[in-house]
N, C-alpha and C positions, 0 to 999 in steps of 0.2 A: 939797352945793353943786352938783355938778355935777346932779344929780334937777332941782335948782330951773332949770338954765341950760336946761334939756332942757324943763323942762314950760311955763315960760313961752314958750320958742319955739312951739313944740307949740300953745299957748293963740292966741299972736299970729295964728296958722295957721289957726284956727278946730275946733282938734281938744277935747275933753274926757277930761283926764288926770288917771287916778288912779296915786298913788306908796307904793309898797310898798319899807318901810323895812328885809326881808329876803323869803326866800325862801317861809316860810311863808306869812307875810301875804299875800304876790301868788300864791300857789297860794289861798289864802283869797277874796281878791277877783275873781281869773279865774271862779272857781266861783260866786261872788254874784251879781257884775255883767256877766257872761260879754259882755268888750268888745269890740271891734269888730275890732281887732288888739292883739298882747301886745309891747312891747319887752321883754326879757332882757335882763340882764348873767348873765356866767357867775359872777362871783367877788360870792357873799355872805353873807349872814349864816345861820346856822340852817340855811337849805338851801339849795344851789348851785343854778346856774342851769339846769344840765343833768339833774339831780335833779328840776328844776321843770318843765322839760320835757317830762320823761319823763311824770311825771303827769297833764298836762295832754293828753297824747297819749291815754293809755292812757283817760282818765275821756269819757264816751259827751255830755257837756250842755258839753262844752268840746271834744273832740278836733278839729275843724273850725273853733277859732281860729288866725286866720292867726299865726305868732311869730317875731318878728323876732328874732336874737338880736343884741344892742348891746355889745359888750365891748371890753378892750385886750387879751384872750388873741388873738393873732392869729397863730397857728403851722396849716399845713395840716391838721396832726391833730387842731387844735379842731375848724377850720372843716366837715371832713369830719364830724365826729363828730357835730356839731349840725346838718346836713343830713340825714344819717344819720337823726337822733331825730325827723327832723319840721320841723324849722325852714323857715319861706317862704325865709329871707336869714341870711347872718351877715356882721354891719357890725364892723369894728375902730373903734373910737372919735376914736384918732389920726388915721385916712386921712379923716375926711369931717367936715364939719361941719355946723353943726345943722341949716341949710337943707338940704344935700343929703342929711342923713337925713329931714328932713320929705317931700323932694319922693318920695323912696325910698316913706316908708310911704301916701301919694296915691297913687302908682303899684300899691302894694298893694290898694289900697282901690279904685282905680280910679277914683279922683275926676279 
């Protein structure tokens, strides 16, 4: 439910988003369709977000996508941790909403 509030914004925005329904998959898909930027959640299915991370870091045809990380883990030791691993941003889910994470991943992009 929340994938859907996120990518229809995202769409209203003029962005094209793909929704990876665990972690595999979107290690799957960054690798296919190597996008333009990656949101993250840390907490999911099969393989965590930081787990996802890490790979996407380490693998040479993805490591220079930008990754936002998007989650409600919002403790300093996430946040470090996911900077730490590569991440552009780490956003708490509760503190922002959808536009001001849109305007966030613009400013990424540099639109």
């Amino acid at each position: 439910m929340i994938s859907s509030m996120y990518k229809t914004k995202f769409e209203a925005d003029g962005f094209e988003v793909l929704i990876a329904d665990n972690g595999v998959i979107g290690l799957e898909l960054s690798k296919k369709f190597k996008p333009d930027i990656i949101m993250l959640d840390v907490i999911l299915p099969q393989l965590d977000g930081f787990s996802v991370l890490e790979e996407i870091k380490k693998d040479q045809a993805t490591k220079n996508i930008p990754v936002i990380m998007l989650t409600n883990l919002g403790t300093a030791e996430d946040k470090k941790k996911g900077e730490t691993m590569g991440a552009l941003d780490y956003l708490v889910k509760a503190s922002l909403t959808p536009g001001q994470i849109s305007e966030k991943i613009k400013k990424a992009l540099k639109m």
